[in-house]
N, CA, C and O atoms as a GROMACS GRO file, in nm:
protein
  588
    1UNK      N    1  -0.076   2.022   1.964
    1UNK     CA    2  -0.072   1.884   1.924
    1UNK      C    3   0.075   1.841   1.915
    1UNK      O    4   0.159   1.919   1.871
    2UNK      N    5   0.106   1.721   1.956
    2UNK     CA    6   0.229   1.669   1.967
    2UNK      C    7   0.302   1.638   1.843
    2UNK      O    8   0.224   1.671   1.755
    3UNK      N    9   0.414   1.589   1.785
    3UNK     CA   10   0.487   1.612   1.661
    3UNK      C   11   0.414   1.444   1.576
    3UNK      O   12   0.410   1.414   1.456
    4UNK      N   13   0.376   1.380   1.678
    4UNK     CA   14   0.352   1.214   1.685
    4UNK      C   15   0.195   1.240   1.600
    4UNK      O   16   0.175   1.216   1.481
    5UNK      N   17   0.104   1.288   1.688
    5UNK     CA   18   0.027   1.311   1.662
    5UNK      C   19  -0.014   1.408   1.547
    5UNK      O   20  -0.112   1.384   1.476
    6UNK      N   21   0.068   1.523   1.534
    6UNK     CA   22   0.067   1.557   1.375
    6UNK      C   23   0.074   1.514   1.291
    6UNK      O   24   0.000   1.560   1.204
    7UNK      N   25   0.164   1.398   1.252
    7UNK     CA   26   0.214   1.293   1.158
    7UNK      C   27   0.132   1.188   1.154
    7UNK      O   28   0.138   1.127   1.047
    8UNK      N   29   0.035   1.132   1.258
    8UNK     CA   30  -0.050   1.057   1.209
    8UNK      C   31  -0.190   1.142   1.152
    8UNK      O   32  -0.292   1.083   1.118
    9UNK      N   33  -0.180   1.241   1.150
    9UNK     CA   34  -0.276   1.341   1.088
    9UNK      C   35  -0.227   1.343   0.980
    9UNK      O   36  -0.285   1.275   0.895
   10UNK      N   37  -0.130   1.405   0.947
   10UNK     CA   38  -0.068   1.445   0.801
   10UNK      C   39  -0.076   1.290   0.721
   10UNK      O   40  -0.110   1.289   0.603
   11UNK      N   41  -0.038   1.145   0.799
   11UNK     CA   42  -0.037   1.042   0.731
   11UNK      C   43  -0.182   0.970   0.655
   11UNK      O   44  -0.183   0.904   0.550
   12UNK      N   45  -0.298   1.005   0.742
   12UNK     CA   46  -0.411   0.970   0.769
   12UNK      C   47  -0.444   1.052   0.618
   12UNK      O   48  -0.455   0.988   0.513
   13UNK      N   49  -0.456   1.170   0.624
   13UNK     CA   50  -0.472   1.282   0.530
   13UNK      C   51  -0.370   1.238   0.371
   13UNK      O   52  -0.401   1.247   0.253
   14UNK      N   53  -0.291   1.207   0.412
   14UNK     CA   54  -0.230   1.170   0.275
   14UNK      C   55  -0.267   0.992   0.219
   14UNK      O   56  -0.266   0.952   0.103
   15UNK      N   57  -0.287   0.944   0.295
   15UNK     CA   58  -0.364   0.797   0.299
   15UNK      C   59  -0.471   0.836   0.174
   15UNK      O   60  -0.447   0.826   0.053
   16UNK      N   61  -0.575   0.875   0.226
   16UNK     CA   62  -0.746   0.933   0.213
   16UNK      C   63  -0.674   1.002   0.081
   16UNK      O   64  -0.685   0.930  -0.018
   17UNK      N   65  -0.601   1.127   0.058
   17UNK     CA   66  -0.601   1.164  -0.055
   17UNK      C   67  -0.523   1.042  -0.198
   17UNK      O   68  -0.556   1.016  -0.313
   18UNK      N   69  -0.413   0.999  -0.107
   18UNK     CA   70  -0.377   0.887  -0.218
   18UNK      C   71  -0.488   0.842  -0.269
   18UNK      O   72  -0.530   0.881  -0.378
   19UNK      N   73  -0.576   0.713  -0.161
   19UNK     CA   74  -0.656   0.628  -0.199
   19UNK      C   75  -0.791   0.673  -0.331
   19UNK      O   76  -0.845   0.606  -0.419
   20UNK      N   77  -0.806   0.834  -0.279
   20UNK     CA   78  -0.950   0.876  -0.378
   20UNK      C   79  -0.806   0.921  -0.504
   20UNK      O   80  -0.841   0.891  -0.619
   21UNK      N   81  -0.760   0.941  -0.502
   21UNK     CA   82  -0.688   0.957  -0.634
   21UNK      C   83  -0.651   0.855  -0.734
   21UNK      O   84  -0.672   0.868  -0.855
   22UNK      N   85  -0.589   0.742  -0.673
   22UNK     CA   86  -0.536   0.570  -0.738
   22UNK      C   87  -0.621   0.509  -0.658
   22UNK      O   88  -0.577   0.406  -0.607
   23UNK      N   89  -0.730   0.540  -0.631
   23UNK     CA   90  -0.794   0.399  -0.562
   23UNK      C   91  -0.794   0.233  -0.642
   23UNK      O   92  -0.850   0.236  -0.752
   24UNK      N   93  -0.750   0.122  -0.610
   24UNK     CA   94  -0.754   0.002  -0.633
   24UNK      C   95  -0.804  -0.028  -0.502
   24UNK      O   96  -0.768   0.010  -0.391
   25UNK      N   97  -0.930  -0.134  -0.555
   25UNK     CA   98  -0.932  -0.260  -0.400
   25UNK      C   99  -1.002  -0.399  -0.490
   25UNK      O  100  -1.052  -0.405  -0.602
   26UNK      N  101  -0.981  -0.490  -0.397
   26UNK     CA  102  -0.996  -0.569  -0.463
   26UNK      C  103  -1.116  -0.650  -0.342
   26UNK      O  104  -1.086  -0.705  -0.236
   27UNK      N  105  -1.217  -0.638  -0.385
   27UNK     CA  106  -1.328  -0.745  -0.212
   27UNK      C  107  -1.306  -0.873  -0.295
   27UNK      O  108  -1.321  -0.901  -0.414
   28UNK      N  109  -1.264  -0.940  -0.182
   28UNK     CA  110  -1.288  -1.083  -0.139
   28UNK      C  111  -1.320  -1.154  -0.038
   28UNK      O  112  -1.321  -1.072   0.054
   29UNK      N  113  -1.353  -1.273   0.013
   29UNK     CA  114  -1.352  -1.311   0.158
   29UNK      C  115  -1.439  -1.214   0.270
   29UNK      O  116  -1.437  -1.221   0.393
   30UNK      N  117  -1.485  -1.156   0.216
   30UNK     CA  118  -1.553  -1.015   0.314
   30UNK      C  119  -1.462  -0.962   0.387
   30UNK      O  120  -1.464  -0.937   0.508
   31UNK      N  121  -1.366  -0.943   0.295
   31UNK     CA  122  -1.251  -0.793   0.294
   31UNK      C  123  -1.280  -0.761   0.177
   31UNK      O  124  -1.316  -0.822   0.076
   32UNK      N  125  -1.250  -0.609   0.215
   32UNK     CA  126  -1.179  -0.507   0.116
   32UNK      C  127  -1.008  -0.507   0.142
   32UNK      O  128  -0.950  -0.454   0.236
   33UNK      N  129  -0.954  -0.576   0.042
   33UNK     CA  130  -0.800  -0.507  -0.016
   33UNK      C  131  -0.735  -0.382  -0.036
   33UNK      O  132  -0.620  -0.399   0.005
   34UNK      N  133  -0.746  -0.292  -0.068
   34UNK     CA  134  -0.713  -0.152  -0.102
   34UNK      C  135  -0.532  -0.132  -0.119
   34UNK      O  136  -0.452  -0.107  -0.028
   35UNK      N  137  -0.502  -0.155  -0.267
   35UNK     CA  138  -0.397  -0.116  -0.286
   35UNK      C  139  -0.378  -0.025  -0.380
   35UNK      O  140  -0.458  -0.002  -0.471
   36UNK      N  141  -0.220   0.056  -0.353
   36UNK     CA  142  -0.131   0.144  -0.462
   36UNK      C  143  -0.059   0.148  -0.447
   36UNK      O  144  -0.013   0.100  -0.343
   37UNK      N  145   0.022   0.212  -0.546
   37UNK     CA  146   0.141   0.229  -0.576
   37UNK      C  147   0.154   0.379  -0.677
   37UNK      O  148   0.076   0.424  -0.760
   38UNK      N  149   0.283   0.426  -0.631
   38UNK     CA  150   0.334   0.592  -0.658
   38UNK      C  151   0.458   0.630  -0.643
   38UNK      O  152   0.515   0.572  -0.550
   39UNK      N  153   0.530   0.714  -0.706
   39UNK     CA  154   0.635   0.688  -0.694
   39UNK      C  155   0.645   0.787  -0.536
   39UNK      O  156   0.556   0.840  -0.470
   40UNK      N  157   0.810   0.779  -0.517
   40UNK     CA  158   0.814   0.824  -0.377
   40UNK      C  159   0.783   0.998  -0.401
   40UNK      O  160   0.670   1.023  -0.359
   41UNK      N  161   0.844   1.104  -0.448
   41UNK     CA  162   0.857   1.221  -0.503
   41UNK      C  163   0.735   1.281  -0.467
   41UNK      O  164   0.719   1.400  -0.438
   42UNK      N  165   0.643   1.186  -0.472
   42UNK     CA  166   0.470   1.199  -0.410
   42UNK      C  167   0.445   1.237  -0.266
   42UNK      O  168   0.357   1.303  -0.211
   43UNK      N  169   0.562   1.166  -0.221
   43UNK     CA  170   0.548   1.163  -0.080
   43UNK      C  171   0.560   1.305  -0.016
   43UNK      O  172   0.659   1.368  -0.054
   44UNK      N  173   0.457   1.387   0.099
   44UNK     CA  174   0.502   1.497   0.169
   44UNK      C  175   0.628   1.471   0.271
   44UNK      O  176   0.615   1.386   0.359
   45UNK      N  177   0.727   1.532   0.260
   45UNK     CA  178   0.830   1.523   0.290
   45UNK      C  179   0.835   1.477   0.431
   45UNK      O  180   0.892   1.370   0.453
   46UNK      N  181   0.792   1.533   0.514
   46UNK     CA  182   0.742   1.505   0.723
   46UNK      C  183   0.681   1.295   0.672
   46UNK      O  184   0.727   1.203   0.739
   47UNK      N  185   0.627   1.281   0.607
   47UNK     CA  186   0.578   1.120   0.593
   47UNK      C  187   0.716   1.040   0.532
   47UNK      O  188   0.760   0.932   0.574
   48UNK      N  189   0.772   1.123   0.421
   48UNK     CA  190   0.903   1.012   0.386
   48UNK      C  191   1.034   1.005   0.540
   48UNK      O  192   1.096   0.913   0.594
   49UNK      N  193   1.023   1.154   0.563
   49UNK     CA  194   1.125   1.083   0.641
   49UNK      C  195   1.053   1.005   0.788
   49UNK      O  196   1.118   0.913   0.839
   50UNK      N  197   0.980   1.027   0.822
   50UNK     CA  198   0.897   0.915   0.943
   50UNK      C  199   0.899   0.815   0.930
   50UNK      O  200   0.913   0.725   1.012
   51UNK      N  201   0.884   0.813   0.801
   51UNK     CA  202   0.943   0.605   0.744
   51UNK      C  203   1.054   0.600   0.701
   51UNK      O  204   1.089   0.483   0.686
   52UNK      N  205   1.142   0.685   0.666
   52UNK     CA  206   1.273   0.642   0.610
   52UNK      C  207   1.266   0.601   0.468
   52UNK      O  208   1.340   0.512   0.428
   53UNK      N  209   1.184   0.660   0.389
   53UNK     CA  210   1.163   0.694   0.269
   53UNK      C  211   1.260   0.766   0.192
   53UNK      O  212   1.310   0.863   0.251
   54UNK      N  213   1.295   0.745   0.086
   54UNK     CA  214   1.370   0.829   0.032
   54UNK      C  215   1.281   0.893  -0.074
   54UNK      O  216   1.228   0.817  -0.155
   55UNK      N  217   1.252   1.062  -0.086
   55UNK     CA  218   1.171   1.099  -0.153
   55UNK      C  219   1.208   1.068  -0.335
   55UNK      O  220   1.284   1.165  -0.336
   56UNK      N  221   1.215   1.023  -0.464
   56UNK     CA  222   1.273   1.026  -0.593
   56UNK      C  223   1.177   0.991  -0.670
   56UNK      O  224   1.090   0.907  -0.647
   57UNK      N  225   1.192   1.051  -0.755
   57UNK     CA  226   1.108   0.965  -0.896
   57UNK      C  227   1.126   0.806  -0.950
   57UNK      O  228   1.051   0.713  -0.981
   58UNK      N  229   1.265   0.830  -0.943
   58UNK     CA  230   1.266   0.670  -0.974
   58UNK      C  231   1.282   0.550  -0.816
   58UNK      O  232   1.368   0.465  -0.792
   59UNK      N  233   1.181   0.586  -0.750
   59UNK     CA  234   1.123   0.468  -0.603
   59UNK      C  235   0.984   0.483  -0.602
   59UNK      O  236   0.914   0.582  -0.584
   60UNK      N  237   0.957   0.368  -0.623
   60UNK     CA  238   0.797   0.366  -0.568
   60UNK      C  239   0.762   0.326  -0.441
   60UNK      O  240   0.839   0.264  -0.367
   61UNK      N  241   0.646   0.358  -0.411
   61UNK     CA  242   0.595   0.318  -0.278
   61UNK      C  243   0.495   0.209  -0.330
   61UNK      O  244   0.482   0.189  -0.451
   62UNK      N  245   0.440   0.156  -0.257
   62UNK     CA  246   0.363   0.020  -0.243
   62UNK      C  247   0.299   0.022  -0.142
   62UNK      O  248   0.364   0.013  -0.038
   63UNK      N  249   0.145   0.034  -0.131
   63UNK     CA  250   0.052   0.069  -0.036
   63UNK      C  251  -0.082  -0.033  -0.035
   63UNK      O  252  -0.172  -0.039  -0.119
   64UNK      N  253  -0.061  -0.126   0.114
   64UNK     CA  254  -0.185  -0.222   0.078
   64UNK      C  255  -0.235  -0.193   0.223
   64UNK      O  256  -0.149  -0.184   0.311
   65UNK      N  257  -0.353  -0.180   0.252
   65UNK     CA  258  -0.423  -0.259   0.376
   65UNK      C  259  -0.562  -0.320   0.372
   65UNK      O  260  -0.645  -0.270   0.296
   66UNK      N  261  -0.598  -0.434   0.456
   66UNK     CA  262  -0.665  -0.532   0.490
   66UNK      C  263  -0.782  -0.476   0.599
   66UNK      O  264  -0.776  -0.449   0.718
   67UNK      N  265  -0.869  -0.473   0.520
   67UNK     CA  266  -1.061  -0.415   0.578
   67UNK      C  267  -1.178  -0.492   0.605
   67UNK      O  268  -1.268  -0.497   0.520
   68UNK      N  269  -1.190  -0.564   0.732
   68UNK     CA  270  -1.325  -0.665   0.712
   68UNK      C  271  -1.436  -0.596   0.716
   68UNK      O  272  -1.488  -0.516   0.794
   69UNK      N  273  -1.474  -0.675   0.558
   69UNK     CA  274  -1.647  -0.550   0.572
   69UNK      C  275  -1.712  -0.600   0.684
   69UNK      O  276  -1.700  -0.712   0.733
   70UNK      N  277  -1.788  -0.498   0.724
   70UNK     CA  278  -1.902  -0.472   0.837
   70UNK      C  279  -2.005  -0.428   0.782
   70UNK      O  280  -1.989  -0.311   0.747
   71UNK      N  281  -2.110  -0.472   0.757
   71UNK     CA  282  -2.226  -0.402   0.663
   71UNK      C  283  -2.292  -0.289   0.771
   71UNK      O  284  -2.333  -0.317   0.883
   72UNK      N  285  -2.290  -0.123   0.695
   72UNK     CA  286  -2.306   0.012   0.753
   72UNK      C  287  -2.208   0.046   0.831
   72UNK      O  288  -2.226   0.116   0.931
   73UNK      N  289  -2.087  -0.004   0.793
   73UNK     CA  290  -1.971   0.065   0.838
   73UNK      C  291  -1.863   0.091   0.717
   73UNK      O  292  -1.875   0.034   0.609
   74UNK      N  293  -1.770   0.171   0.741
   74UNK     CA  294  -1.639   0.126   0.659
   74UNK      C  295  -1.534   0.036   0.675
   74UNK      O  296  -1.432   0.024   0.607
   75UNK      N  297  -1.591  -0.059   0.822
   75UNK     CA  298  -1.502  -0.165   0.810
   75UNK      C  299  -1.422  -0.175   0.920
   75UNK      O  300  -1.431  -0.107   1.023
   76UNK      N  301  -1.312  -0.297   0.885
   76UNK     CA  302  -1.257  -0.260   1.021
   76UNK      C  303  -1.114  -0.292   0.974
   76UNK      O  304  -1.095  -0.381   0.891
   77UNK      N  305  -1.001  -0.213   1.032
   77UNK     CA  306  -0.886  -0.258   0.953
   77UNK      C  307  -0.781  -0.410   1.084
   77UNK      O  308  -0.757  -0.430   1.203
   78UNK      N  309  -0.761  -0.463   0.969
   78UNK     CA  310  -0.713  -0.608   1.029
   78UNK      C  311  -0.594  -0.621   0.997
   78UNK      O  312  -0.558  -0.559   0.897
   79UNK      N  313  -0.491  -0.705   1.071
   79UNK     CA  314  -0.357  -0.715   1.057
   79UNK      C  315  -0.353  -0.812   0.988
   79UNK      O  316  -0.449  -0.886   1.007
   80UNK      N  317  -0.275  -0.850   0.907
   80UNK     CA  318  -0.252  -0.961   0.773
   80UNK      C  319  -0.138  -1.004   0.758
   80UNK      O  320  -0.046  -0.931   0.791
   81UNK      N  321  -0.107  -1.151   0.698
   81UNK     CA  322   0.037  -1.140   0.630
   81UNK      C  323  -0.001  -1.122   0.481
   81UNK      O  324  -0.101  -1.144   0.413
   82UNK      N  325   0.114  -1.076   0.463
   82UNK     CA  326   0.080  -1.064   0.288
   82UNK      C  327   0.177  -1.093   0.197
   82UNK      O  328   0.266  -1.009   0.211
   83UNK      N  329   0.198  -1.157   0.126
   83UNK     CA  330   0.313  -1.138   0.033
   83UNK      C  331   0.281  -1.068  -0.109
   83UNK      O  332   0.172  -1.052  -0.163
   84UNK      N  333   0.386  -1.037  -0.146
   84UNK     CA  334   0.354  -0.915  -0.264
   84UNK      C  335   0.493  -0.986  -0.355
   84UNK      O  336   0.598  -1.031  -0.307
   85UNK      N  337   0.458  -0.979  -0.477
   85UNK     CA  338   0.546  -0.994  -0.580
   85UNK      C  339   0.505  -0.927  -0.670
   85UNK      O  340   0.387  -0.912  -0.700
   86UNK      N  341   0.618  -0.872  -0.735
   86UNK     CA  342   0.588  -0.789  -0.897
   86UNK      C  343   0.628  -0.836  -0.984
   86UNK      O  344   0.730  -0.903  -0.977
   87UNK      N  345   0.551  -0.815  -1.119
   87UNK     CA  346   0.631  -0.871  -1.226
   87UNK      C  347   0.655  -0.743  -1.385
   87UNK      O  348   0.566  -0.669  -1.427
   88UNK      N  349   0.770  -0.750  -1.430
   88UNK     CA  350   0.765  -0.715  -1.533
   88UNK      C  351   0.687  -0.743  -1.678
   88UNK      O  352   0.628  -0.850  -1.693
   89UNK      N  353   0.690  -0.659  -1.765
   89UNK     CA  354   0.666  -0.674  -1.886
   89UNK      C  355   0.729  -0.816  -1.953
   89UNK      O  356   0.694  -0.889  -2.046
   90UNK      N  357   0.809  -0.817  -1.883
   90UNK     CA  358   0.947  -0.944  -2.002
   90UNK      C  359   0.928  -1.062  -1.835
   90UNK      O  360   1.032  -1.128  -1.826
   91UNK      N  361   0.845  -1.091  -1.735
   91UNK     CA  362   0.804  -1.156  -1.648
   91UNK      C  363   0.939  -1.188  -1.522
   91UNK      O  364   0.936  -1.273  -1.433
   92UNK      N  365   1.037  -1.103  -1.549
   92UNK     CA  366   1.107  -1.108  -1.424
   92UNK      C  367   1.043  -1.110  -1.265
   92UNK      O  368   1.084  -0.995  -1.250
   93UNK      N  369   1.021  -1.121  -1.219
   93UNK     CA  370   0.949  -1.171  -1.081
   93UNK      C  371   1.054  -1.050  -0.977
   93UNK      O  372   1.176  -1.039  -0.980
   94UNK      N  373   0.964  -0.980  -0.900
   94UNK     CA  374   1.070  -0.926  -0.816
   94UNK      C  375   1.010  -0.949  -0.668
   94UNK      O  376   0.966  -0.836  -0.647
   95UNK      N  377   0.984  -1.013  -0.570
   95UNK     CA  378   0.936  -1.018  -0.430
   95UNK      C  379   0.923  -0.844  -0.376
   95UNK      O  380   1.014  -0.762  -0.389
   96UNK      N  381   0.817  -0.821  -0.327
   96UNK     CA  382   0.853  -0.727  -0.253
   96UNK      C  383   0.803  -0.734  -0.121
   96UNK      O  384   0.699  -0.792  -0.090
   97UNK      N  385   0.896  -0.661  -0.023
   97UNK     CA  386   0.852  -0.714   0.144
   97UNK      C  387   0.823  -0.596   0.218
   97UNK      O  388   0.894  -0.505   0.259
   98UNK      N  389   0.670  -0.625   0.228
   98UNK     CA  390   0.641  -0.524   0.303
   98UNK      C  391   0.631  -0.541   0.450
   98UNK      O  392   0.618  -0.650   0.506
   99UNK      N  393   0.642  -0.372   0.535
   99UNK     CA  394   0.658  -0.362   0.668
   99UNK      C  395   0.457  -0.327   0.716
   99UNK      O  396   0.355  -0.290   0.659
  100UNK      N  397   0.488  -0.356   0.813
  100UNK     CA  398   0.336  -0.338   0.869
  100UNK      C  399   0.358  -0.220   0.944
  100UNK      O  400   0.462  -0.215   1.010
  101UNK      N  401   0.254  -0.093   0.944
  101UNK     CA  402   0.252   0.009   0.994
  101UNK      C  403   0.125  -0.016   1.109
  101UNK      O  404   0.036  -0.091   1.069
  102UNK      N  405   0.112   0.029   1.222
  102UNK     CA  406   0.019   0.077   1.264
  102UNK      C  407   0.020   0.213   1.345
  102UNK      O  408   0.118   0.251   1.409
  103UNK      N  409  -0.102   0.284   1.336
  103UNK     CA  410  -0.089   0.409   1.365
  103UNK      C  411  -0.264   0.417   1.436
  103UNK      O  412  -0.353   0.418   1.352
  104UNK      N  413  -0.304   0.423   1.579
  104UNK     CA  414  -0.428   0.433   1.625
  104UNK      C  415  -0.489   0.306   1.581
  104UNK      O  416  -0.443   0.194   1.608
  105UNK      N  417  -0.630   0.337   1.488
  105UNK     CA  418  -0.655   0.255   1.440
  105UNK      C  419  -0.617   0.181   1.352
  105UNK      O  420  -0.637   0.060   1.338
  106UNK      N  421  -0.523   0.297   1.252
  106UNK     CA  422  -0.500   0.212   1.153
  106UNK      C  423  -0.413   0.114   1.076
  106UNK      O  424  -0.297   0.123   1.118
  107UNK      N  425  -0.425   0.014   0.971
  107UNK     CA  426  -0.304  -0.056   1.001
  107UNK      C  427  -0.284  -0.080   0.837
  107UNK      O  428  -0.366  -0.136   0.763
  108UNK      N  429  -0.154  -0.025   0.798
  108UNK     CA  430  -0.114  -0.078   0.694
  108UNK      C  431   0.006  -0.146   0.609
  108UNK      O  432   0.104  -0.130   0.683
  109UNK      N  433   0.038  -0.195   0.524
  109UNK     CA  434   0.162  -0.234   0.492
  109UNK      C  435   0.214  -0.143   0.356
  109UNK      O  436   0.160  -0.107   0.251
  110UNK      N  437   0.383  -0.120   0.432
  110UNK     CA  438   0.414  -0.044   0.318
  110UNK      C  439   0.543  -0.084   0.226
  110UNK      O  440   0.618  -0.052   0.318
  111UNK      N  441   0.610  -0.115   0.152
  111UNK     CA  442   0.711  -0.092   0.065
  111UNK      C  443   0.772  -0.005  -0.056
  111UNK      O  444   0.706   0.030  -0.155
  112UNK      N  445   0.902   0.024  -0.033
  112UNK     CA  446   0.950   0.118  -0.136
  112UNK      C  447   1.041   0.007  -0.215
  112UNK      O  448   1.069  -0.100  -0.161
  113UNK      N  449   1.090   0.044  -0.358
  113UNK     CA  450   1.202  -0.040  -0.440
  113UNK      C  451   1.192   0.088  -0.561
  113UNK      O  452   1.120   0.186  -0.577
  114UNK      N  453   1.301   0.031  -0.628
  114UNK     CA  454   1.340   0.147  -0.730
  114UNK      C  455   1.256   0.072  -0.888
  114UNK      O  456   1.247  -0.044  -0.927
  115UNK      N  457   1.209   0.202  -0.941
  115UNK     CA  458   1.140   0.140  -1.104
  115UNK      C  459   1.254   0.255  -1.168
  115UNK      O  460   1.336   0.337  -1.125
  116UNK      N  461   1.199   0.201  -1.305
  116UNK     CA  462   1.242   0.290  -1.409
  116UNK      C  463   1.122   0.352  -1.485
  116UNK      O  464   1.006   0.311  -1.476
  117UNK      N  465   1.178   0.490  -1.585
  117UNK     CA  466   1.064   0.536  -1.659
  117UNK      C  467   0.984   0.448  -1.714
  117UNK      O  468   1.028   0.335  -1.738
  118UNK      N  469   0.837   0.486  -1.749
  118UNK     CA  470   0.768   0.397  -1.835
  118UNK      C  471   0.773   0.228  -1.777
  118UNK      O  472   0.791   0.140  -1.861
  119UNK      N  473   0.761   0.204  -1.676
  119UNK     CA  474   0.812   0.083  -1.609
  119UNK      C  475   0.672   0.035  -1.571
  119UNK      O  476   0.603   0.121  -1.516
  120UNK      N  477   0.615  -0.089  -1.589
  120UNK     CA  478   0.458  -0.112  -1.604
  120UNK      C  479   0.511  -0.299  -1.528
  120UNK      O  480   0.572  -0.393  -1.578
  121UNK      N  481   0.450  -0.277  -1.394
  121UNK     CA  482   0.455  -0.361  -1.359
  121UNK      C  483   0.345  -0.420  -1.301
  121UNK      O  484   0.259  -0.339  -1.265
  122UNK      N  485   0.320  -0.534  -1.281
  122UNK     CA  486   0.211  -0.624  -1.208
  122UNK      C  487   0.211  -0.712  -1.094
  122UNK      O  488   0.255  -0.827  -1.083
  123UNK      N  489   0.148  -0.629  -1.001
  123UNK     CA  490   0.150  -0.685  -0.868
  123UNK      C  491   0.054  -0.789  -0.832
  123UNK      O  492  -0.063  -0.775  -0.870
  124UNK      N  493   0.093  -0.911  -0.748
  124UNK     CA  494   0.012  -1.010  -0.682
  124UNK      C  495   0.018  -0.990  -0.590
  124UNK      O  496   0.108  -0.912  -0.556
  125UNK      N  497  -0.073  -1.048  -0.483
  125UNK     CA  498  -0.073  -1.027  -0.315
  125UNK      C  499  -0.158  -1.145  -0.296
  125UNK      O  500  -0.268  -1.152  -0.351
  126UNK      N  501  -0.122  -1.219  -0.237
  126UNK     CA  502  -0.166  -1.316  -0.153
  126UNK      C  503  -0.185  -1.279  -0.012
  126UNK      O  504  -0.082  -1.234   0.038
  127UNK      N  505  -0.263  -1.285   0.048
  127UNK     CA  506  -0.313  -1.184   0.144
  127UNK      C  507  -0.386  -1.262   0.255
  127UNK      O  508  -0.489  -1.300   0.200
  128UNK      N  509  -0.387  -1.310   0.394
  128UNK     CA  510  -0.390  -1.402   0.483
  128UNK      C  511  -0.414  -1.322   0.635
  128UNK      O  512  -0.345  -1.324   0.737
  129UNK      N  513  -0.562  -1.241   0.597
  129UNK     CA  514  -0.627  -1.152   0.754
  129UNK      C  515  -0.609  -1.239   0.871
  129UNK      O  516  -0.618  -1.361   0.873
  130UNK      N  517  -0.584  -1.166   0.959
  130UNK     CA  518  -0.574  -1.233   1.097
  130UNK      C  519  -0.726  -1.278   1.134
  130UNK      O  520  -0.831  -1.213   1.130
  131UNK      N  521  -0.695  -1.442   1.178
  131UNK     CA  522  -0.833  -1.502   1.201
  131UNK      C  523  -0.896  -1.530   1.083
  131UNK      O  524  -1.010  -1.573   1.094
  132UNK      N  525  -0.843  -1.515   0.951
  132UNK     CA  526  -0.906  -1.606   0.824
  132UNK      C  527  -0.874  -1.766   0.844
  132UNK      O  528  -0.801  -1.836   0.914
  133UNK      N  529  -0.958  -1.781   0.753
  133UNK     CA  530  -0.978  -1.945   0.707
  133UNK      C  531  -0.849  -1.985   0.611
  133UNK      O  532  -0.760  -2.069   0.614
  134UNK      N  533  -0.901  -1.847   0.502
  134UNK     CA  534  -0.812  -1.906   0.330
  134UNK      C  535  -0.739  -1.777   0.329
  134UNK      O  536  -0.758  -1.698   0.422
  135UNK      N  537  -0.672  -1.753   0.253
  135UNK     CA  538  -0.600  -1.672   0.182
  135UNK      C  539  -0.618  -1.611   0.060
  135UNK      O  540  -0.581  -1.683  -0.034
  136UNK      N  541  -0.654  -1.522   0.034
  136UNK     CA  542  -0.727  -1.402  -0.054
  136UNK      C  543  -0.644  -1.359  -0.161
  136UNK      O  544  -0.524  -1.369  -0.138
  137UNK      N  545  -0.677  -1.311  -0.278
  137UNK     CA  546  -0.582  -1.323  -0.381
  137UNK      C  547  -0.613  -1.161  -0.446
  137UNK      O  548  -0.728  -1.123  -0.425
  138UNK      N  549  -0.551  -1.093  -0.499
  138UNK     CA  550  -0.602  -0.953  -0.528
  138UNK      C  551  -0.434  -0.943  -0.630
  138UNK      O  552  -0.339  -1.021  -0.628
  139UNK      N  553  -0.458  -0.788  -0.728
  139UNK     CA  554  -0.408  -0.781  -0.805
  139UNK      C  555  -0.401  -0.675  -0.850
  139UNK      O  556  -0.508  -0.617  -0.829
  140UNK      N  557  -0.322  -0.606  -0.911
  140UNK     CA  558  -0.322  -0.475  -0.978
  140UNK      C  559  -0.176  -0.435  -1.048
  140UNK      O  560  -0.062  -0.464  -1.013
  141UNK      N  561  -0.233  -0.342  -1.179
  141UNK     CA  562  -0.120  -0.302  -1.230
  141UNK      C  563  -0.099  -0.205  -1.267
  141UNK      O  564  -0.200  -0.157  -1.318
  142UNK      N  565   0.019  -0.116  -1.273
  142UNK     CA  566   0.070   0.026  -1.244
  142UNK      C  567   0.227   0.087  -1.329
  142UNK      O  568   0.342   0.073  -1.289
  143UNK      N  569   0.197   0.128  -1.403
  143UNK     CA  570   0.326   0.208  -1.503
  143UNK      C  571   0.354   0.341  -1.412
  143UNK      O  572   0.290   0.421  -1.343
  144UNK      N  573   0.489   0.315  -1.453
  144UNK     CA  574   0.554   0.435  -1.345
  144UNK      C  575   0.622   0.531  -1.445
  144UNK      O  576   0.679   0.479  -1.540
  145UNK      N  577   0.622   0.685  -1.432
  145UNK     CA  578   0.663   0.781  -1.525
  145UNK      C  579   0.764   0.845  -1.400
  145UNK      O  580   0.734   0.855  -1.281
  146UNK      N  581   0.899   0.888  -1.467
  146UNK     CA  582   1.018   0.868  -1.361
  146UNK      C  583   1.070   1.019  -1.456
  146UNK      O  584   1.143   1.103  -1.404
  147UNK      N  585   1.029   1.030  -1.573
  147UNK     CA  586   1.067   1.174  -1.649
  147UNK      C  587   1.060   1.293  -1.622
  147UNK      O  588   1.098   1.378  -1.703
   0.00000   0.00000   0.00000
């Protein structure tokens, strides 16, 4: 197997284990949302550097992709725009901009930024599937341990 093709194995595989571990999704619009967040340190080393990740405790990753349900399937993954903002405890607002991955089938968006210990932030996503009508709203929130 080629080095390309290992890495979308190893990525696929670490996807699937993230997601059943922090699973968040949010259905709306007849999507599934599916987001997380972790710090980088999580990351298997062959996936941080393929993205240019820097592996640390204090960086998180930021993991969303966009699923139109198909009833008796798992769906289908769709390209999106999305915007993502976080907010603090004390409501500082931080944008975050994510890159769109695709790999075979699959397609997701990712971002890294730096937290601190005990750092509990709240993410929005406004979320806009290719070939929607409206724009989809989803949410989640996530304390980061950096100790």
């Amino acid at each position: 197997m080629r080095f390309k093709g290992k890495l979308v194995v190893a990525v696929c595989v670490w996807l699937a284990v993230m997601n059943a571990w922090a699973e968040n999704s949010t259905h709306a619009g007849g999507y599934t949302i599916h987001h997380n967040a972790l710090t980088t340190d999580n990351l298997p080393a062959q996936v941080a550097t393929a993205y240019g990740i820097a592996r640390s405790k204090n960086r998180a990753l930021l993991n969303v992709s966009v699923i139109r349900d198909e009833p008796g399937t798992t769906g289908t993954p769709v390209h999106a725009r999305i915007k993502a903002i976080a907010r603090t405890l004390f409501g500082q607002i931080r944008p975050i901009e994510l890159r769109e991955i695709v790999e075979g089938n699959a397609i997701y968006y990712i971002a890294d930024f730096p937290v601190a210990h005990r750092e509990v932030l709240h993410f929005d996503f406004e979320v806009m599937p290719q070939g929607g009508r409206f724009p989809l709203r989803a949410g989640m929130r996530q304390e980061f341990y950096t100790d």
